[in-house]
C-alpha positions as CSV (number, residue, x, y, z in Angstrom):
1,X,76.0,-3.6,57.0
2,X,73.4,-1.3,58.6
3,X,70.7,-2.1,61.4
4,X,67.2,-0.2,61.7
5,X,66.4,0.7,64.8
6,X,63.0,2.7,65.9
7,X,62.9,6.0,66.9
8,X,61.3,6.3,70.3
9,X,58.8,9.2,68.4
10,X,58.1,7.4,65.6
11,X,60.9,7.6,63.2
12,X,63.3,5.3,61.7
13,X,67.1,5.8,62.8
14,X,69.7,4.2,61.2
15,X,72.5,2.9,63.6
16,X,76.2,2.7,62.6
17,X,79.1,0.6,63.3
18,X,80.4,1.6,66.7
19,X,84.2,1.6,65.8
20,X,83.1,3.9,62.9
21,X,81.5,6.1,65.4
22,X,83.4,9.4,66.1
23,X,82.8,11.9,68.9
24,X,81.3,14.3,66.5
25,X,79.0,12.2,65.3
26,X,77.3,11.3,69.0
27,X,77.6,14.7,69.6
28,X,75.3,16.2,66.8
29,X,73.3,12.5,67.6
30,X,73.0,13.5,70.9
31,X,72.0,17.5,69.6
32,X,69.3,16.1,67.5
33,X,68.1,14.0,70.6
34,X,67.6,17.4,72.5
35,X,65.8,18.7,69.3
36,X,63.4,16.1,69.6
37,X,62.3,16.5,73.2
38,X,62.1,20.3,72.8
39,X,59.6,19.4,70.1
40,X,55.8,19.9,71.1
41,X,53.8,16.7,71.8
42,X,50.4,16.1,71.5
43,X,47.7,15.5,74.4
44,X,48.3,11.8,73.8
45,X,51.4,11.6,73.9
46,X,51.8,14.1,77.0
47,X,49.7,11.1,78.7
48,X,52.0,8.4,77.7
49,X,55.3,10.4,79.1
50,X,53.3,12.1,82.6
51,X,51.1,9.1,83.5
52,X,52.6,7.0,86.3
53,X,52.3,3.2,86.3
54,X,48.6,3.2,88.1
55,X,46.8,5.5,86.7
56,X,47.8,5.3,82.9
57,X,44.2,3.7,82.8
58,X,42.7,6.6,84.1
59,X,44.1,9.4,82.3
60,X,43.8,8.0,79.0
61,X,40.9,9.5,77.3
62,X,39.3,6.3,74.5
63,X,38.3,6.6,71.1
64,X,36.4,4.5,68.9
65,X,37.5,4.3,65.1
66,X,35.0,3.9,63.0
67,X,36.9,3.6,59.7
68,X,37.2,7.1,58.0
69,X,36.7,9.0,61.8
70,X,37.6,9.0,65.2
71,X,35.1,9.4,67.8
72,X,35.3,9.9,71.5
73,X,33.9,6.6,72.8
74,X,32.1,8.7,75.6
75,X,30.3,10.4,72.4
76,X,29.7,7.5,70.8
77,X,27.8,5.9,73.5
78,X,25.7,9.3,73.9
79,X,24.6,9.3,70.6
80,X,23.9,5.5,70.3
81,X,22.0,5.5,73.4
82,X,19.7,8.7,72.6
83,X,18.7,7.0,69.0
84,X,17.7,3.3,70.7
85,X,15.5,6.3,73.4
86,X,13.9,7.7,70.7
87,X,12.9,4.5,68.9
88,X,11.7,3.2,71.9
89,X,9.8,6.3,72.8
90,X,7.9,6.0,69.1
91,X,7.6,2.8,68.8
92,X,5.8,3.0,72.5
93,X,3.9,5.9,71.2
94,X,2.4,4.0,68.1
95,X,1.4,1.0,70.2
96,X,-0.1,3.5,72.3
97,X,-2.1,5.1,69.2
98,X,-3.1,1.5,68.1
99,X,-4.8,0.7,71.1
100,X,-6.8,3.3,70.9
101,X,-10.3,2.5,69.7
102,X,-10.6,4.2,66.5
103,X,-14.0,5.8,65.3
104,X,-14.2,5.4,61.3
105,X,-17.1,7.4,59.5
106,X,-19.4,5.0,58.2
107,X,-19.6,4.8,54.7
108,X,-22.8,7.0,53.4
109,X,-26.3,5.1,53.3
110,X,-26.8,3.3,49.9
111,X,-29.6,6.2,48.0
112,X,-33.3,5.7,47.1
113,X,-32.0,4.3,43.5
114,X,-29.4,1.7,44.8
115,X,-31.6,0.2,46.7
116,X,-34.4,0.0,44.4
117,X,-31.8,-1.3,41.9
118,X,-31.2,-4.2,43.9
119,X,-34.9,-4.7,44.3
120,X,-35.9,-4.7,40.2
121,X,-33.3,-7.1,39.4
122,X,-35.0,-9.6,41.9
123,X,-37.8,-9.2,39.3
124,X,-36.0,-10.9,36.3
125,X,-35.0,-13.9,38.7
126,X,-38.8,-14.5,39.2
127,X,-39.4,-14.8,35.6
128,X,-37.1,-17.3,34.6
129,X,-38.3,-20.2,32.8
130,X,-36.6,-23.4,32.3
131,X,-34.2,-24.9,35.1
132,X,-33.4,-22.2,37.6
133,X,-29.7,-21.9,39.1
134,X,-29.5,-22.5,42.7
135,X,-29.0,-19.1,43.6
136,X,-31.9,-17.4,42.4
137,X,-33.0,-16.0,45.1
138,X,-36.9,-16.5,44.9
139,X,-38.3,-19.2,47.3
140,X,-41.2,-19.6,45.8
141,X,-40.3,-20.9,42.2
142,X,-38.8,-23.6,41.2
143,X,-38.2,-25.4,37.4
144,X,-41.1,-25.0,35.0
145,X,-41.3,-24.8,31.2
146,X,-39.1,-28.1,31.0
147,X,-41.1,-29.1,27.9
148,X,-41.5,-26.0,26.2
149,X,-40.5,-26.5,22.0
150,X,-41.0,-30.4,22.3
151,X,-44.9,-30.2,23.3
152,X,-45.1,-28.7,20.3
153,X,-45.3,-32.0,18.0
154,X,-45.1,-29.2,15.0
155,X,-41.8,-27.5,16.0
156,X,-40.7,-30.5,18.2
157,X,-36.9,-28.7,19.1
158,X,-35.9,-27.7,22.6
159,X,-37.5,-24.2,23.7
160,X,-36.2,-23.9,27.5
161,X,-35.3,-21.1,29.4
162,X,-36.3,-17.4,28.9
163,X,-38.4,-15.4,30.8
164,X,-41.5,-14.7,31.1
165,X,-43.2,-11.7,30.1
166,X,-45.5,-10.6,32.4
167,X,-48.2,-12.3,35.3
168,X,-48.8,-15.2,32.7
169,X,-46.1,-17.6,31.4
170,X,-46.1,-16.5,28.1
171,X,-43.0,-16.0,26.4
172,X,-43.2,-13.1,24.1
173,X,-39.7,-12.7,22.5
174,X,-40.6,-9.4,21.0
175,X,-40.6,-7.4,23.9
176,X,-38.4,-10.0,25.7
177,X,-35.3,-9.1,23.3
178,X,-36.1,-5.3,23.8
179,X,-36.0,-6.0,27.8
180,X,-32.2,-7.6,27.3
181,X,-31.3,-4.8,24.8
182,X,-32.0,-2.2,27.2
183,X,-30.2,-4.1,30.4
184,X,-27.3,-4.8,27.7
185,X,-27.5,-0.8,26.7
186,X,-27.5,0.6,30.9
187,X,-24.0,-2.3,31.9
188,X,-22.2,-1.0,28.4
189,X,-22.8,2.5,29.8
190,X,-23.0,2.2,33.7
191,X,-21.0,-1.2,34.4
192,X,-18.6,0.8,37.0
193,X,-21.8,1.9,38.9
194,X,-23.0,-1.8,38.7
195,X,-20.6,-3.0,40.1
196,X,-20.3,-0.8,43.0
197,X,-23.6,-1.3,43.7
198,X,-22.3,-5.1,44.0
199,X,-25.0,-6.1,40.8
200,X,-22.7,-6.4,37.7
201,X,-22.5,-10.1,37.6
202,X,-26.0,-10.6,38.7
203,X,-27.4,-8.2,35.9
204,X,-24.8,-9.9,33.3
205,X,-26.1,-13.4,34.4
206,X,-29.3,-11.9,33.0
207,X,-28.3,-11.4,30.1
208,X,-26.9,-14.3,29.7
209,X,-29.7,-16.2,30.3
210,X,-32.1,-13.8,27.5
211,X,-29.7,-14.2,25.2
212,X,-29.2,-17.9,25.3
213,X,-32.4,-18.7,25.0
214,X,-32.9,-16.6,21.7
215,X,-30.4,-18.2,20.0
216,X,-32.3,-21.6,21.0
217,X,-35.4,-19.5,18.9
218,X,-33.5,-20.0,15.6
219,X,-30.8,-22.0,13.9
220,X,-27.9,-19.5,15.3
221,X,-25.1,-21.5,14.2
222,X,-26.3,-21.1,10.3
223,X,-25.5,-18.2,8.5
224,X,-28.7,-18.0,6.6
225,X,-32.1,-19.0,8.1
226,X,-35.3,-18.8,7.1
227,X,-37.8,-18.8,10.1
228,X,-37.9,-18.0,13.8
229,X,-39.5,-18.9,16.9
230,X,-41.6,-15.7,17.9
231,X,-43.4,-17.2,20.8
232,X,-44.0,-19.8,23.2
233,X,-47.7,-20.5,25.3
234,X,-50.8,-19.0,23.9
235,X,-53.0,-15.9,25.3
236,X,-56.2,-16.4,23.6
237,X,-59.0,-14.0,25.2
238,X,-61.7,-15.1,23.1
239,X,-63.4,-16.8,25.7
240,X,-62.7,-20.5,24.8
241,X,-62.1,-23.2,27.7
242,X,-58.8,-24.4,25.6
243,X,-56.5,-24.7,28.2
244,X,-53.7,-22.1,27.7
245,X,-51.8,-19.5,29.5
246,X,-54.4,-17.0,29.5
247,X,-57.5,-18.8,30.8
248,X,-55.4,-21.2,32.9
249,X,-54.5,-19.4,36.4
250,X,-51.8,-22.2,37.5
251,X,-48.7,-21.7,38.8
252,X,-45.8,-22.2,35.7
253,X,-44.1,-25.1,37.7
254,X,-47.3,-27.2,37.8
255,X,-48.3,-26.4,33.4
256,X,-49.6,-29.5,32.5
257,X,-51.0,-28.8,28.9
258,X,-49.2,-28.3,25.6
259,X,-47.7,-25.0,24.7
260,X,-47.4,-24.1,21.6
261,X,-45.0,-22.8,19.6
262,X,-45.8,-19.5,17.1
263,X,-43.2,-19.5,14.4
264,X,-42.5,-16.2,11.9
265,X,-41.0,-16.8,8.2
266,X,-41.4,-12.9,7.5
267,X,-40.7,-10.8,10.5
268,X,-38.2,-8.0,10.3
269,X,-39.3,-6.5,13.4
270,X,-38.9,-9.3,16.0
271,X,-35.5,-10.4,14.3
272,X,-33.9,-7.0,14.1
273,X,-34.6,-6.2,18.0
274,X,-33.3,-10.1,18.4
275,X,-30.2,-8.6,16.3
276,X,-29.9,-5.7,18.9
277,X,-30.0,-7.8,21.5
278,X,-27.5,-10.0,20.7
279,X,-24.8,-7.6,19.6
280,X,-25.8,-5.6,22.6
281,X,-24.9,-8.4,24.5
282,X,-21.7,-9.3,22.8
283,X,-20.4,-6.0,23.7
284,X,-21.3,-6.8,27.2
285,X,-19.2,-10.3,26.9
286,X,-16.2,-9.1,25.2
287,X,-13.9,-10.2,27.3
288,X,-15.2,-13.6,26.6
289,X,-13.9,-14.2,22.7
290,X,-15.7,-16.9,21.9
291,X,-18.8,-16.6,23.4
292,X,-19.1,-12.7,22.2
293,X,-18.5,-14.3,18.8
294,X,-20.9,-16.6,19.0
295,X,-23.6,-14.1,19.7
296,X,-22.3,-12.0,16.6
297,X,-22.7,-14.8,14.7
298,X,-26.1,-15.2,15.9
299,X,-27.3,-11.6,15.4
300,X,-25.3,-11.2,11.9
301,X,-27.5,-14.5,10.9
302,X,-30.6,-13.1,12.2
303,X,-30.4,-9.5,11.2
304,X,-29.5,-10.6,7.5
305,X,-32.8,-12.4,7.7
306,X,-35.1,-9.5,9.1
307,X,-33.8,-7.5,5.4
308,X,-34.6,-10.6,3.4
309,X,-37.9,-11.9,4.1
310,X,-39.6,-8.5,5.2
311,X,-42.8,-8.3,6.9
312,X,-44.3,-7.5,10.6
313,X,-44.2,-10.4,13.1
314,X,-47.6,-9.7,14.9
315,X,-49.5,-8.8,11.4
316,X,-52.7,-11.3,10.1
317,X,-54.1,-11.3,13.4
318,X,-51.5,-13.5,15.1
319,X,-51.9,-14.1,19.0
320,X,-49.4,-11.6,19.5
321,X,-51.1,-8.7,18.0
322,X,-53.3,-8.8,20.7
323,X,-51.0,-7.9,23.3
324,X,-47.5,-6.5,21.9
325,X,-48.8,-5.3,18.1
326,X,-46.0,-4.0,16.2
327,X,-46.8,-1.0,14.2
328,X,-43.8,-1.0,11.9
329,X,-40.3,-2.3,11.5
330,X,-38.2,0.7,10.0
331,X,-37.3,1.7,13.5
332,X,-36.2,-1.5,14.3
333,X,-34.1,-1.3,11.1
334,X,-32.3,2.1,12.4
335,X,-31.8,0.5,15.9
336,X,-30.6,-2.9,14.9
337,X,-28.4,-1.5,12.4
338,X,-26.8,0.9,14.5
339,X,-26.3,-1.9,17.3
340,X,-25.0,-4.1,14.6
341,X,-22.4,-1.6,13.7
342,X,-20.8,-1.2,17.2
343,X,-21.0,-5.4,17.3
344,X,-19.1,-5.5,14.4
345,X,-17.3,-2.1,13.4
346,X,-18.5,-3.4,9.7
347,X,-19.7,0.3,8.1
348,X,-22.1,-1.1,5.7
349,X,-24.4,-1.4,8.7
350,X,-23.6,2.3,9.3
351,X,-24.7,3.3,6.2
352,X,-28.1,1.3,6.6
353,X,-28.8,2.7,9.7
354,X,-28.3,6.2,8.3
355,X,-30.0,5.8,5.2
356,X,-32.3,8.2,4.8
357,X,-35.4,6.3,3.2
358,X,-35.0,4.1,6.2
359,X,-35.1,7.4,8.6
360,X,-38.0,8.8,6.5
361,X,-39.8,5.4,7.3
362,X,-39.0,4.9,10.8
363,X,-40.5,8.9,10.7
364,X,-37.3,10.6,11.8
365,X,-38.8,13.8,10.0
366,X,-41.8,14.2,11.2
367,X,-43.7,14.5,15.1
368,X,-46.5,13.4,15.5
369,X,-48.3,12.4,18.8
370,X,-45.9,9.8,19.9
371,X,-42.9,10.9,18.6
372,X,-40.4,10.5,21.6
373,X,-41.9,7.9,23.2
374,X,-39.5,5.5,23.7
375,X,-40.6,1.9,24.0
376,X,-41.0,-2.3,22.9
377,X,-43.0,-0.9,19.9
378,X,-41.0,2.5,19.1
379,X,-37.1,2.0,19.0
380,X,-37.1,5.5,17.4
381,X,-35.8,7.6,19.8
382,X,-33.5,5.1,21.5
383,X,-31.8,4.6,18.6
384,X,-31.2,8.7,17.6
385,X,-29.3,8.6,21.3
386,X,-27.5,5.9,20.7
387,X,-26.2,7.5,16.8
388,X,-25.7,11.0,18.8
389,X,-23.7,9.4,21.1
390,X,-21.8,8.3,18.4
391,X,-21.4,11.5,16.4
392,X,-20.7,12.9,20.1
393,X,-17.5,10.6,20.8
394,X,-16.3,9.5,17.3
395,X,-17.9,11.7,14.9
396,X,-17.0,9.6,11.8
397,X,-17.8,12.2,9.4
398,X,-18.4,12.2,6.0
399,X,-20.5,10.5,4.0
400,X,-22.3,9.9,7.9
401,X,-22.3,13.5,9.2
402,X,-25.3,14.7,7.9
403,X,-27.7,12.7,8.7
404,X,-25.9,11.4,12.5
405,X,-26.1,15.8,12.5
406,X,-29.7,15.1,12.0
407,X,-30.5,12.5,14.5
408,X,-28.9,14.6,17.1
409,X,-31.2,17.7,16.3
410,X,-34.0,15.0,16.7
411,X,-32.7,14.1,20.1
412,X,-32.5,17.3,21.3
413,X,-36.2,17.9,20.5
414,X,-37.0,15.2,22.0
415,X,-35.6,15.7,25.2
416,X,-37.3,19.6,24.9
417,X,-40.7,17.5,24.6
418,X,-40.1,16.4,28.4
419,X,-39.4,19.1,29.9
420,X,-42.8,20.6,31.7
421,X,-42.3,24.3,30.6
422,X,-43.5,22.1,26.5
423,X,-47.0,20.7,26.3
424,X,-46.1,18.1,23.8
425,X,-47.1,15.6,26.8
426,X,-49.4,16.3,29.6
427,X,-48.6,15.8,33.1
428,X,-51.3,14.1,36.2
429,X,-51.4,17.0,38.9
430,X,-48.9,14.5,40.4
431,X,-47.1,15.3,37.9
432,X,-46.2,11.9,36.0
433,X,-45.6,13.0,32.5
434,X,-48.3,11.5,30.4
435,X,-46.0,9.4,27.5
436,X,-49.0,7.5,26.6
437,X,-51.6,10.1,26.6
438,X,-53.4,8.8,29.5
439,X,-54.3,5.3,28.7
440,X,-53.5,2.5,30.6
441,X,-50.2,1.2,32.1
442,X,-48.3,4.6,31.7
443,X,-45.4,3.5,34.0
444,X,-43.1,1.6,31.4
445,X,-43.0,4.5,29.0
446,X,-42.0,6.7,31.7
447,X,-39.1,4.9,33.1
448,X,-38.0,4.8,29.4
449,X,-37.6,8.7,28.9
450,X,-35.9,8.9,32.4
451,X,-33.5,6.8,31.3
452,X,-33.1,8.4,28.3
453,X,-32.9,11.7,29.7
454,X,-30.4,10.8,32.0
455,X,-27.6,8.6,29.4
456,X,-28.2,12.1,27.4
457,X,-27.2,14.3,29.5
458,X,-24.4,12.3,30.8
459,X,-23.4,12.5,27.2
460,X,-23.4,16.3,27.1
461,X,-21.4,16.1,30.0
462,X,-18.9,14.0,28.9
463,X,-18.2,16.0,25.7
464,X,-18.3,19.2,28.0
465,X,-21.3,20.4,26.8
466,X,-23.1,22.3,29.6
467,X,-26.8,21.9,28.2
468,X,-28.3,22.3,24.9
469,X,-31.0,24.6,23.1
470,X,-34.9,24.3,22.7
471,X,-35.5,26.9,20.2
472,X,-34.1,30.0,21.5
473,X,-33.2,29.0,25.2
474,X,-30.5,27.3,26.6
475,X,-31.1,24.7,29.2
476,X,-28.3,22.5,30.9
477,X,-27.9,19.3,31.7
478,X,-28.7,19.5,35.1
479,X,-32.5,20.2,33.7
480,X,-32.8,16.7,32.7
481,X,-31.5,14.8,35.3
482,X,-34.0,16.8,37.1
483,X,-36.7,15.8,35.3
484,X,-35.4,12.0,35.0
485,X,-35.5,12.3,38.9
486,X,-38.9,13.5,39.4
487,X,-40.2,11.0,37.2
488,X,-38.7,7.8,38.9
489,X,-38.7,9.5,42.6
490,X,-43.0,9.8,41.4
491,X,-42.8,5.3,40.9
492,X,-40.8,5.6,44.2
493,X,-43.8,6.9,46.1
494,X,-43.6,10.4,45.6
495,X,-47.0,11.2,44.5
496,X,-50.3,12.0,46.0
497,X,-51.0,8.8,47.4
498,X,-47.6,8.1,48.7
499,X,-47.8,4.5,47.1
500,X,-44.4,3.3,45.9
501,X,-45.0,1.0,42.2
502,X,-42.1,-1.0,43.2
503,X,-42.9,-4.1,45.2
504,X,-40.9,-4.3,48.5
505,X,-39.5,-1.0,48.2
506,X,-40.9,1.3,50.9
507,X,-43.7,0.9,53.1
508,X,-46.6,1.1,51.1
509,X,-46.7,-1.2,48.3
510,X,-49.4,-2.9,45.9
511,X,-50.1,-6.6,47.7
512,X,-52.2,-7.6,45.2
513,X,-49.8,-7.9,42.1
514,X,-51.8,-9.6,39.0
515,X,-49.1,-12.6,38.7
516,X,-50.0,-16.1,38.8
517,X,-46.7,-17.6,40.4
518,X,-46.9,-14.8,43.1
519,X,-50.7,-15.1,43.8
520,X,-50.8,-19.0,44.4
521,X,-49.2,-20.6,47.6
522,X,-46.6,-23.1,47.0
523,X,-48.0,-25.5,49.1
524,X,-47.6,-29.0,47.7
525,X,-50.8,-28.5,45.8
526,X,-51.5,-28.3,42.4
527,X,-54.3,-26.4,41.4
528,X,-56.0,-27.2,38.3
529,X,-56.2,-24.7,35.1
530,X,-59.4,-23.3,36.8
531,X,-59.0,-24.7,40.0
532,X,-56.4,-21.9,40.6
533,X,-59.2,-19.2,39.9
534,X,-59.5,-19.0,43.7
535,X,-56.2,-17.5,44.0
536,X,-56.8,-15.1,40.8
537,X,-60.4,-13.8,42.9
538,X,-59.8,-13.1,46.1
539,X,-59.0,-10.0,47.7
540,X,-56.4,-11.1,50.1
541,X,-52.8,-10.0,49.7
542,X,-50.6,-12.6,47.6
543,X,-49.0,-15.2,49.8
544,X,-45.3,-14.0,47.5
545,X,-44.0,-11.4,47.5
546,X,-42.5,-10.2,44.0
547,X,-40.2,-8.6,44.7
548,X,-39.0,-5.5,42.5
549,X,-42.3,-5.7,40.3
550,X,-42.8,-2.6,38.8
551,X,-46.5,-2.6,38.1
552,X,-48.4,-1.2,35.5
553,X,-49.2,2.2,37.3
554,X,-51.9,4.6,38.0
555,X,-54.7,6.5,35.7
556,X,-54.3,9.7,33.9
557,X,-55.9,11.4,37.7
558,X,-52.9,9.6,39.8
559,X,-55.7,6.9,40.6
560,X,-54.9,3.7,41.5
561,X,-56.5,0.0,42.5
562,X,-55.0,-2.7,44.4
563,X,-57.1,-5.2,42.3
564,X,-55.2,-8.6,41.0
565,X,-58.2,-8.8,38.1
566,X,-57.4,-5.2,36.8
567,X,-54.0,-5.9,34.9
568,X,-54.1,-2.5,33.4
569,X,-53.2,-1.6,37.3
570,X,-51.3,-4.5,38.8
571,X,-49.6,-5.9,36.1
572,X,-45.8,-6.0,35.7
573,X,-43.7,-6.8,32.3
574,X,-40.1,-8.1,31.2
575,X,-39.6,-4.6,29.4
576,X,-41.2,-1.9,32.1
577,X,-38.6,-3.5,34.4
578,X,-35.7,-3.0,31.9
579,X,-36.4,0.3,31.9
580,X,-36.6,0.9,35.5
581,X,-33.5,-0.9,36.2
582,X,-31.7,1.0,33.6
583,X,-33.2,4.4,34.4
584,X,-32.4,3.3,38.2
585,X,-28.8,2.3,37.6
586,X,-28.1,6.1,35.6
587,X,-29.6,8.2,38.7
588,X,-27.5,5.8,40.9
589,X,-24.8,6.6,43.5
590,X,-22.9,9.9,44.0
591,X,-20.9,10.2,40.6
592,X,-21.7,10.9,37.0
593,X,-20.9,9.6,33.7
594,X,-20.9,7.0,31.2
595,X,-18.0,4.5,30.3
596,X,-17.3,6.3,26.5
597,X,-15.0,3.3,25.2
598,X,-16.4,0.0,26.0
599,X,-19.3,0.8,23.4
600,X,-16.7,1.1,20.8
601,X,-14.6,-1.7,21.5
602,X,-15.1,-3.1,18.2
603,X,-15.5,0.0,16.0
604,X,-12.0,0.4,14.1
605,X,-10.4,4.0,14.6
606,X,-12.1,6.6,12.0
607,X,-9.3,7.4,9.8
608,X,-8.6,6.2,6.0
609,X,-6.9,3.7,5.8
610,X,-3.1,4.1,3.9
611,X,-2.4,3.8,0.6
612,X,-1.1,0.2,-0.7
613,X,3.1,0.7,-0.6
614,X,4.0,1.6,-4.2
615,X,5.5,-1.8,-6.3
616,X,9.0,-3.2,-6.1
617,X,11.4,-1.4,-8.5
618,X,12.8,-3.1,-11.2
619,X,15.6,-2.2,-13.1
């Protein structure tokens, strides 16, 4: 039996019997011993052997293992005690930095248009009718028109809400629809630059109320109907001492007479621009399904009627031909069909709108002295931008091509007839293009073209397209945006009598604003139908302040009267502050462009569809 010892070095030594040792064998044990001491040690183990008993502590150099390396403790510590230095070191350095006051830039001044934006939305809030929200924003009013449809003992059905058109409280839905088309038309295109300007869900509340109330103005959840509600309140001029909502000068809250209701069984105008409006609008509320549908519904209903029972709304001498006269309906056709189309992606309203017996009638083909003029009456030229800006994006082709190809010649004509270098329209030496040939209330018509002007060329630009031609000359986009600027900078107050046309923007304002809620103090009294005429005569400033009122404008020699009796001067409407706020919204902040998808959002993609998979084989 063998015992293991330890070799003082390390190694194992096995140990024999000592009666079986021999001489020999300590001798070469005793060689090997000798062998091993002559051996070279290491610095450690030097220590261990030359160290003396008190200062083996001394001597001894330490390591610290740190599992795959030995490290000199001394380093260690070194390097452990330089990193906590420098993270103290930065860590005081960024409390340092902290603490120092900081001087951020300040974001850049809101421009002239963002804050007259904000001002001609007030506008809308003033004109409610109905029961008002309680943050509309305007002292001064309060709930009116509670009664309206069911003080009509002939129509007897509720008729609340709305706005009113202009300084009386007359609903006219004609130009009232047009007004939420065109607000629907500038958030599909500019809703990123709404809401930066913090206004998208005020301007979609809007909306919302419009196009509420005109699908109160027919039976919207039918899908065939056979009459509409074109008007609420009377305007009678002839003179009479009927009470109504001409010859009364009351504020709307105190109406105490009946209003009655003016109802259309043939009126393709007014129901295709209620159409546009309403798809308009359920693009703008797509994200909400069922309430988008609901307006489709609506407009698909009320549409169908305009093509059935044809005839003009305002025609046999109807009140309303004596203040919003509509000359035809084919335009309305084109316009409604083409907004029905990118409500509803169906292409049989594609094909209506680019029919060309319906262009030939709407006078696509031909000038003529208005031709251009974009407004309430003349949906022409609004809807060949709106069909260019489809041929633009989606160009869907054939059997469309030809006659989209034609609209957008038509548009570019148009926007040739507004530049000042063509004399199709005259310009005041303060050079406000003259849309309307120098008769009264010019201001509406030219907010419309600066829109226009503006959605167009942002088109161009977003199909990178620098410019386009008028006849042999090339002019870019930039021209237009110039002119859209000079135009609305002109209602701003640059113009020879440094008046602005937008109530409580700028200094120098008109006081004297020809509307009936603004001109009468809300004082606990209520004025009579002609008791109010005090407040309609006198020639001191309104007590309220409308704010965002576009008024009707100056003459054809940039002339203008502060006068509340002289409406052709003072007098501000639904659609004239559409078009400002949309016009207002497109020269807006710093960026460019138009949102090119939203207005498609229900269009299906332009391709053929694929062939039906070929039958199951059979043996």
């Amino acid at each position: 039996m063998s015992m293991y010892g330890r070799d003082p070095w390390g190694g194992p030594l096995e140990i024999s019997h000592a009666d079986s040792a021999t001489d020999d064998d300590r001798s070469r044990n005793l060689d090997l011993d000798r062998a091993a001491l002559s051996r070279t040690l290491d610095e450690t183990q030097q220590s261990w052997l030359l160290a003396g008993p008190g200062d083996q502590g001394n001597k001894k150099k330490k390591y610290v293992d740190l599992g795959c390396l030995m490290v000199s403790r001394k380093l260690f510590l070194w390097v452990v005690i330089s990193v906590v230095a420098a993270a103290a070191l930065s860590g005081f350095i960024t409390l340092i930095v902290k603490t120092i006051p900081r001087h951020h830039r300040p974001p850049p001044p809101p421009d002239n248009y963002t804050l007259a934006l904000h001002k001609a939305l007030m506008f809308f809030n003033a004109q409610k009718s109905g029961r008002l929200p309680r943050h509309n924003n305007v002292s001064w009013r309060g709930n009116s028109g509670m009664k309206d449809g069911f003080s009509d003992p002939s129509y007897g059905r509720s008729l609340v809400g709305g706005f009113y058109d202009a300084g009386d409280a007359i609903k006219f839905n004609f130009p009232q629809s047009f007004a939420m088309t065109l607000l629907s038309w500038s958030v599909i295109e500019y809703s990123a630059k709404y809401e930066a300007a913090g206004e998208l869900g005020h301007v979609k509340e809007l909306i919302k109320w419009g196009a509420d109330y005109l699908l109160k103005t027919f039976n919207s959840s039918a899908d065939t109907i056979d009459r509409i509600a074109a008007q609420v309140g009377t305007g009678s001029t002839s003179g009479g001492t009927t009470a109504n909502d001409h010859y009364c000068w009351m504020r709307p809250e105190d109406i105490d007479y009946p209003r009655q209701v003016s109802v259309c069984h043939g009126c393709s105008d007014l129901a295709a621009e209620m159409a546009a409006a309403l798809a308009a609008a359920s693009i703008v509320f797509k994200d909400n399904k069922s309430y988008s549908q609901k307006l489709v519904h609506g407009a698909t209903a009320v549409f169908k009627f305009s093509r059935d029972q044809r005839g003009r709304y305002s025609a046999g001498g109807s009140d309303a031909s004596s203040f919003y006269n509509s000359t035809s309906y084919w335009d309305e056709f084109v316009w409604g069909g083409a907004w029905m189309y990118l409500a509803t992606g169906n292409s049989s309203y594609l094909h209506l709108a680019t029919h060309p017996v319906l262009a030939k009638h709407a006078g696509a083909f031909w000038g003529g002295p208005d031709y251009g003029v974009f407004s309430w009456d003349n949906k022409l030229a609004g809807a060949q931008v709106l069909l260019s800006r489809l041929r633009l994006f989606l160009s869907p082709g054939y059997p469309y091509e030809e006659m989209l190809s034609t609209f957008h010649n038509q548009t570019s004509i148009i926007m040739c007839s507004y530049l000042p270098i063509f004399t199709s329209f005259n310009r005041t030496k303060g050079g406000l293009i003259q849309l309307n040939h120098g008769r009264p209330q010019p201001l509406q018509y030219v907010v419309n073209a600066a829109f226009l002007a503006s959605l167009y060329s942002d088109y161009l630009d977003a199909a990178d397209t620098p410019g386009w031609y008028c006849g042999p000359n090339f002019y870019s986009t930039d021209v237009l945006r110039d002119f859209a600027r000079t135009q609305i900078d002109y209602v701003l107050g640059k113009n020879p009598r440094k008046m602005s046309y937008v109530v409580g923007f700028g200094n120098h304002f008109p006081k004297h604003v020809h509307h009936r809620g603004a001109s009468i103090p809300k004082n606990g009294v209520k004025y009579s139908c002609k008791g109010g005429w005090k407040w309609r005569d006198t020639k001191k400033p309104n007590p309220n302040t409308i704010v965002g009122a576009m008024v009707a404008g100056p003459d054809r020699h940039d002339g203008f009267r502060d006068v509340r009796t002289n409406y052709n001067y003072t007098e501000p409407t639904l659609a004239g502050n559409a078009g400002l706020v949309a016009a207002l919204v497109a020269l807006s902040g710093e960026g460019r462009g138009v949102d090119k998808n939203t207005m498609f959002s229900a269009v299906p993609p332009m391709f053929p569809s694929p062939p039906p998979p070929p039958a199951p084989w059979k043996p």
